[in-house]
N, C-alpha and C positions, 0 to 999 in steps of 0.2 A: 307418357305424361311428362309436361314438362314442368322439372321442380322449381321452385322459388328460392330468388338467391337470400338467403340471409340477412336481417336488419342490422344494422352497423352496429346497434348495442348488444347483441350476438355473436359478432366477429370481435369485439371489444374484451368481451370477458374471455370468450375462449384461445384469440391471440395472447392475452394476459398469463390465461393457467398456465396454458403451454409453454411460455418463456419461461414462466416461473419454474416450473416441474424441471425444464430443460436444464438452464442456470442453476437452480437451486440444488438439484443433481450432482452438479458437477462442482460445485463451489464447496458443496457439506461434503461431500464424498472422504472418508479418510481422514475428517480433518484434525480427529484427535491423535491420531497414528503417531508423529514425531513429537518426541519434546521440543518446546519451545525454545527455539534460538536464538544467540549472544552476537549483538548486545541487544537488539530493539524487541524484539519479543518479549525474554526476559524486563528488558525497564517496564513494557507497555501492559505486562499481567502484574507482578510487583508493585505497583503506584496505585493500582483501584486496588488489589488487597486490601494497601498499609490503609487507604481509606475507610474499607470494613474496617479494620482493626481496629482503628481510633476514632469511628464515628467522623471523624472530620474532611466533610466534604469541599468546605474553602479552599484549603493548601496542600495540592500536592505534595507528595513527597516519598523519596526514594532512598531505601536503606534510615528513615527516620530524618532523612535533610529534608529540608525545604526544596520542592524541584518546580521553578516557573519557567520552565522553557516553552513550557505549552499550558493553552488553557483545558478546563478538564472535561468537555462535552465528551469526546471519545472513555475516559476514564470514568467516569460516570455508566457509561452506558455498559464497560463493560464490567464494572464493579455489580451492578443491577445483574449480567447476566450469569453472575458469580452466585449472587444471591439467590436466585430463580431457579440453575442448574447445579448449584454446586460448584465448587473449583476443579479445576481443569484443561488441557489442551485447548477441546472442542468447545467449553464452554466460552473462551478468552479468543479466541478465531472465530466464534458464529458471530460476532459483532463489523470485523471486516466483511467475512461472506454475505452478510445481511444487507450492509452498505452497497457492496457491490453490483448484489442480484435487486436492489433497489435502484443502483445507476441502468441499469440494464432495461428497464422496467421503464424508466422513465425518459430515456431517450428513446424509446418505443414512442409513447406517447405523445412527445414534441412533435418528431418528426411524421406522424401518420397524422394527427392534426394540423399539419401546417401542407403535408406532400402527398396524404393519401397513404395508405393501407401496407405496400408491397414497401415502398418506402420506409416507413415505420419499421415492419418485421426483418430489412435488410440492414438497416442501422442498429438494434439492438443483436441482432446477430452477430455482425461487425464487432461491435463492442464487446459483445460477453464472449469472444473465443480469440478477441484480440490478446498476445500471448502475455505483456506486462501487466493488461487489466487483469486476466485469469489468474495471475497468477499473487498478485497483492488483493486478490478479493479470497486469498487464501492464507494470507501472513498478515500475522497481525502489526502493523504501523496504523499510525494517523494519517496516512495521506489519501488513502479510498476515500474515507469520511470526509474530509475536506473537500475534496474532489466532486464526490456526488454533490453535496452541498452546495457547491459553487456553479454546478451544472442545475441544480434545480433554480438556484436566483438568475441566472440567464436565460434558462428556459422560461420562467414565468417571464422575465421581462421581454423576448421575443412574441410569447402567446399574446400579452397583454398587449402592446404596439397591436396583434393583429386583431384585436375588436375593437368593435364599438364602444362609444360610453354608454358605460352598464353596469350590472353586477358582474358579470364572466369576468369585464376587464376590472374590477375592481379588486373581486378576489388573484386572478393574477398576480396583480402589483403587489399585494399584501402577500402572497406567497414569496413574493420575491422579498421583502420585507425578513419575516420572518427566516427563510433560508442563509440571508445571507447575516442576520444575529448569528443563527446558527452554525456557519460556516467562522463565523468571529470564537465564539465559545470552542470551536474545533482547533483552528491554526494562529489565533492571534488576528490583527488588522487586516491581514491579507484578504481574509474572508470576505471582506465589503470593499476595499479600496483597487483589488489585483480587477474584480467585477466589476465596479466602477469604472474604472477606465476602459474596458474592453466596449462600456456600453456606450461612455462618451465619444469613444475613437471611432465608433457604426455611427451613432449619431451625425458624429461632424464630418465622416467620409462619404457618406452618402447624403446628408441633405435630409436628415430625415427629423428633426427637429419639433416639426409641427405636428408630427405625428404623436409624439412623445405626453401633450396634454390632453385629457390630466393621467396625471401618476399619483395624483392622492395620499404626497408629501408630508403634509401635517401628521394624517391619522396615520400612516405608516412609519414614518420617522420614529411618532412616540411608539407603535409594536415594535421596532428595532432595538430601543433605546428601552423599553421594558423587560425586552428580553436578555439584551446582552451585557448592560449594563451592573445588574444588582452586583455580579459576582466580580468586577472589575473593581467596585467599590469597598466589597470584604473583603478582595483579599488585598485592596490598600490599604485596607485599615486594621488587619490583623497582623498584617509583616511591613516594615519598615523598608525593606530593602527592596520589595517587590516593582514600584514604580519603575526606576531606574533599570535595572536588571530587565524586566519584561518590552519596556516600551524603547530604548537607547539597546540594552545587549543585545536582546534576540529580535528588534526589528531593524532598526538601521544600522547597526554594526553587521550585523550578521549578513544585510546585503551588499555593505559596502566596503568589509573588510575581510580579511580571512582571520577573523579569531576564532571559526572552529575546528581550523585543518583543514575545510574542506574544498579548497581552491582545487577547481580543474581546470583545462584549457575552453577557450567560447565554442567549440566544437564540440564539446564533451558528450551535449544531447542527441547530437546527429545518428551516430549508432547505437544508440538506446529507442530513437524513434524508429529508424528502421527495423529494426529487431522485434521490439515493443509489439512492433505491426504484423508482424508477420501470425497470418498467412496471405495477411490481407494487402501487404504493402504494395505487390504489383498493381493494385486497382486504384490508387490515390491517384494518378494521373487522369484517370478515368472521371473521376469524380471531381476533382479542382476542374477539369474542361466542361463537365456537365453545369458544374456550381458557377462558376462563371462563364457561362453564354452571353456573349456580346459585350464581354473585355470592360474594363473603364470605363467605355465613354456612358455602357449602358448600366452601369453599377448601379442606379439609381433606379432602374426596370426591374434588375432583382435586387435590390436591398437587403431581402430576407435571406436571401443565399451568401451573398456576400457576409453576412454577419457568423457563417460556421466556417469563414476563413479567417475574417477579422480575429475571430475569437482567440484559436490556438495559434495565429500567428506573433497577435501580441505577450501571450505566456509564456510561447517558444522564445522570444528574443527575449523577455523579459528575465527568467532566469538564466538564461546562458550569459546575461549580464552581470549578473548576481557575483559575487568571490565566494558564492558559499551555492555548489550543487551538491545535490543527490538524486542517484538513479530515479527516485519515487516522485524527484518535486516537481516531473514535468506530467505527471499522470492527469490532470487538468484538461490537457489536449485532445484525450484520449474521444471522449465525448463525440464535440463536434467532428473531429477527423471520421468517426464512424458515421454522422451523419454524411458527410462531403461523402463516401464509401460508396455508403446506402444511395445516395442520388445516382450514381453511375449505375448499380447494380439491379436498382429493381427493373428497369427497362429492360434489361440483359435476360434476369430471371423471367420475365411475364412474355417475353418472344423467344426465348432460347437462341438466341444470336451468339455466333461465335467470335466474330472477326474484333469485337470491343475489348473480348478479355483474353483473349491469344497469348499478349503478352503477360498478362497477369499470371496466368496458369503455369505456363512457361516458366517463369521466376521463380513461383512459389516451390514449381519441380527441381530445377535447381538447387537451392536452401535448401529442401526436405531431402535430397537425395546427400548433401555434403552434411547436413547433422545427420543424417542416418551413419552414416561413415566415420563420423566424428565419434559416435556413439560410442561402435563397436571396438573402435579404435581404444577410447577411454578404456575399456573394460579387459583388455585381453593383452594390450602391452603391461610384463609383467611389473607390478612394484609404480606401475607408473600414480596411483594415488595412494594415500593411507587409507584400508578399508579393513576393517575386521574382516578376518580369513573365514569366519564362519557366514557372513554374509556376501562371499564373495558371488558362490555360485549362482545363490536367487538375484545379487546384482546382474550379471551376466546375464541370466535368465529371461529378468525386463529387460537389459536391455536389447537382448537379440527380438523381445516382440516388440520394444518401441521403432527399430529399423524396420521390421517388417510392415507395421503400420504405417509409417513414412512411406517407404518402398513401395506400398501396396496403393497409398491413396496418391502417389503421384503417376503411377500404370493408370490408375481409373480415370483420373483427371484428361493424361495426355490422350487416352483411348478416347473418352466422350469429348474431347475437340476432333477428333478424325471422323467421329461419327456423326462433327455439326452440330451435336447437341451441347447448346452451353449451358443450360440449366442444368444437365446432369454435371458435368466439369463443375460447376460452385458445387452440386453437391457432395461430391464427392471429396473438394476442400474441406467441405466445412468437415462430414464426417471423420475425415483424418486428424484433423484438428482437436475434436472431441474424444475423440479417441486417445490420443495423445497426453492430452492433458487430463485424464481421468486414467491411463495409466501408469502416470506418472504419480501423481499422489500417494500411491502407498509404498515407494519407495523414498520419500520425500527425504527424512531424517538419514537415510546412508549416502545420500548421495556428494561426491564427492566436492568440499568445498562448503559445506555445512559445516557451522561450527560447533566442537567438539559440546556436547551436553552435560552441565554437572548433578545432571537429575538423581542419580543412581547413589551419589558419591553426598549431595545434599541433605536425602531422605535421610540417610544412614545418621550424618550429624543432626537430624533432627531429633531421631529417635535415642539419641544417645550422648546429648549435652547436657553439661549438668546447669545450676543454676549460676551463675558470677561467671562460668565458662568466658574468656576472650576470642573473637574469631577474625581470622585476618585473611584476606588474599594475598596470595605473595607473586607480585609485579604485573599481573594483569586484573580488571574489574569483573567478576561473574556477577552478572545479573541477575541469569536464569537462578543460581545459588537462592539468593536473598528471596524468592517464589517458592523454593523446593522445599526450602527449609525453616522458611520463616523466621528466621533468628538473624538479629542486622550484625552486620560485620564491618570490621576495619581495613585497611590496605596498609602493604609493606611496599616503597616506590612504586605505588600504580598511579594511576594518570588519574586523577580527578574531576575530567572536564564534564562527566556524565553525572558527578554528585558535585555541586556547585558550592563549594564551601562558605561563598561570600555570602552566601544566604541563608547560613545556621552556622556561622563561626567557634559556636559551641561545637559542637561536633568535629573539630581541626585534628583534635587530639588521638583520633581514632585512626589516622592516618601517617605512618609514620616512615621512616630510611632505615636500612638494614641493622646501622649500630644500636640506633635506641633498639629495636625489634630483637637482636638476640642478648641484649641487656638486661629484657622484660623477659625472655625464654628462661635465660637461667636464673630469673628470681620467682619469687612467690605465686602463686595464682595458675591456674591450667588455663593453656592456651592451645590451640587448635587454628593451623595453617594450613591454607588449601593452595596447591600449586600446581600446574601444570606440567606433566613429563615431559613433555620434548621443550619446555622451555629455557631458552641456555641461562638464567638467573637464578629458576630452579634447580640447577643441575649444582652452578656456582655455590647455593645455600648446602647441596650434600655433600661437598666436600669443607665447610665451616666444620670445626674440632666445637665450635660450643654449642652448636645444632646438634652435634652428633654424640654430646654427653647427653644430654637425656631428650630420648628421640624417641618415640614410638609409632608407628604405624597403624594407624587406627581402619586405615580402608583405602583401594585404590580400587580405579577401573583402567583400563585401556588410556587414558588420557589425562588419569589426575591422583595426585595423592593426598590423604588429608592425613596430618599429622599432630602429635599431640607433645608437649613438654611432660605428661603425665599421663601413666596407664588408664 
């Protein structure tokens, strides 16, 4: 008897659970296991606290300053899931993970509406076990959220170009509307203006102009301007400093100057994208020759294809123009690159053809064979990282099964190309892949090049401050601290630029140079300094004679001491 194939809203929900269950697996798996790390973990759980704490949802603010570097949609969301679950690791990372297994979800959706079915399931696969999206859909930053975000207003605006006039295309365009408010409330301007251009750049490279009416401007505009708006206007009207600062510092300086340190070279993204990609990067060739079938002249025949090159191609250049990169700000790309992926690959998976991704597999054996190496290497030359001696052995431990997993899924891979089977060969990628990254997770917080935790050493001064207590960092800024412990602190020469003083000037005084700092030690009042052991200004402060009249040791771990002017 011959069965019946499945009605698409059949395949629709159960391609859905399944990514979901798959993704959402791997993204929660462990995620509470490390404390949260310095500096952007710690700022990013820190800021929705102080918002529980003081009710006020308008103005950020970190360590009790005024903090408008960013707008607060992420901070919000994870202040709510503070609320809902309690404080937390897990609770303050299921808002990344949620973003992510939500980007996952919905480049599924684009692309199997627009490509069909195998398509769809080959691009969010792509996506969710591409290694830089796995792995910030595990650490909490702002940039998943923005990300997705930005992917949902191009996505709607792709969907919408491909209907008719109607309701389908109308909600579209208003999805696009509202994503990209919301992508505003997440990153600032970027969130509408970075999309905007990607959209007018398809627009006018292809000819596709006519297509474009209607977009239902008016009544979208005012949903944008509803959305995004209210809290642009509090928090100009509750802080004085805020215009300036938000819309001059952290938008057009920040692209066009380095006033945050963080100038790299215009290369800087190259091998972050390559890497990012991996396992999948051998197959981008595959997919730009799939996505652009019949070159230039026919750009205009696929339109729609061309627009998931347009897309990251213009982000790509666009920040590596910027004076101010970070590893996370090209995550944007990640998206569309999985669709361009997915187009080379479903034809590969639905014939099991080898000779397409030969070299793909190839590559990915390569890389998976030298990080297996690298791994092992890490962990057995002696002394070569700082690692507590207690956790040396379970490090070692994973790492001999993260080589084996490597090891083992690039045998399977090269095996099912000798056997002609390519579909087995992706599978056996992907399975190493998943593999890999679920068991990595729970060694996450020892791995080497994780910033030291002042979780342990926070609690302690929680539990044991008194009231008028003074508390200072001495020459670096802990984050994670001001989360653990709840109690705001001052800096002794630390660098500021993460607590912006220009923007609660009252607060100057909490920050001060070594001589006022042990002026204040040996006068009146209990004070409590947290400093880091292996820091050489640290070290400098224990051999000071007026630090060292009255000094007490209140608690130390492996990494920090917290010290007291009074028992």
């Amino acid at each position: 008897m011959t069965s019946l194939p499945s009605p698409p809203a059949a395949t629709w929900r159960r391609d859905l659970l399944g990514l979901a269950l798959l993704f959402g697996a791997l993204y929660f798996f462990c995620l509470g296991r490390a404390p949260l790390d310095n500096p952007d973990e710690g700022r990013y759980a820190e800021i929705p606290r102080e918002m529980l704490a003081t009710g006020d949802w308008v103005t950020p603010r970190l360590d009790g300053i005024n903090y408008f570097e960013k707008p607060p949609l992420v901070y919000w969301a994870i202040a709510a899931s503070f609320r809902v679950f309690g404080p937390g690791e897990r609770a303050a990372r299921a808002i990344p993970a949620l973003f992510g297994l939500g980007g996952v979800l919905l480049t599924y959706g684009a692309a199997r509406r627009l490509y069909g079915r195998p398509t769809g399931l080959a691009s969010a696969v792509v996506l969710g076990s591409s290694a830089l999206y796995a792995a910030l859909s595990r650490i909490l930053t702002l940039d998943i959220g923005v990300s997705v975000l930005m992917t949902a207003t191009l996505c709607c605006f792709l969907l919408g170009m491909n209907e008719p006039p109607g309701r389908r295309r109308r909600w579209y365009f208003y999805g696009l509307y509202v994503s990209a408010a919301l992508a505003t409330l997440a990153k600032g301007l970027m969130g509408f203006m970075l999309t905007g251009a990607v959209m007018v750049l398809w627009l006018s490279l292809g000819g596709q102009w006519r297509r474009l009416r209607p977009f239902y401007l008016p009544t979208g505009l005012l949903l944008f301007l509803a959305l995004a708006l209210p809290w642009h206007l509090l928090a100009a009207a509750r802080n004085p400093t805020w215009a300036h600062f938000y819309f001059i510092h952290e938008h057009w300086e920040r692209f066009t100057k380095d006033t945050h340190g963080r100038y790299q070279p215009w290369y800087y993204f190259i091998p972050i994208l390559l890497g990012g990609l991996f396992p999948w990067i051998g197959f981008l060739g595959l997919g730009v020759r799939t996505a652009l079938a019949g070159g230039w002249a026919r750009r205009r025949d696929h339109a729609d294809r061309w627009f998931w090159i347009i897309w990251p191609a213009f982000v790509f250049l666009f920040f590596s123009k910027s004076q101010s990169k970070l590893a996370t700000y090209i995550l944007p790309v990640f998206p569309p690159l999985a669709v361009v992926i997915g187009l080379g690959l479903a034809p590969v998976w639905q014939s099991g053809a080898v000779a397409p991704i030969r070299r793909g597999v190839q590559l990915f054996g390569m890389i998976a064979g030298v990080l297996a190496v690298a791994i092992l290497l890490a962990v057995t030359i002696p002394g070569r990282f700082r690692i507590d001696p207690a956790e040396v052995a379970g490090l070692q431990t994973s790492a001999w099964a993260l080589a084996a997993i490597l090891f083992g899924g690039v045998a399977a891979s090269i095996w099912a190309l000798r056997r002609g089977d390519g579909r087995a060969a992706l599978a056996a990628l992907l399975v190493t892949i998943l593999l890999f990254i679920g068991s990595l997770a729970p060694i996450t917080g020892v791995l080497p090049g994780y910033h030291p935790s002042t979780k342990a050493v926070a609690q302690f001064a929680r539990q044991n401050a008194r009231p008028g207590d003074r508390i200072y960092f001495y020459a670096n800024f802990y984050h994670d601290f001001l989360y653990y412990s709840q109690l705001p602190a001052g800096g002794v020469g630390v660098h500021t630029d993460e607590v912006e003083l220009e923007n609660d000037p009252t607060q100057a005084g909490r920050f001060i140079e070594g001589p006022e700092f042990l002026r204040a030690w040996a006068g009146p009042g209990r004070i409590l300094v947290l400093g880091e052991r292996s820091n050489e200004f640290m070290q400098r402060l224990l051999t000071e004679p007026a630090f060292l009249r009255r000094n007490h040791l209140l608690a130390q771990t492996r990494d920090f001491y917290l010290f007291s002017n009074e028992p």
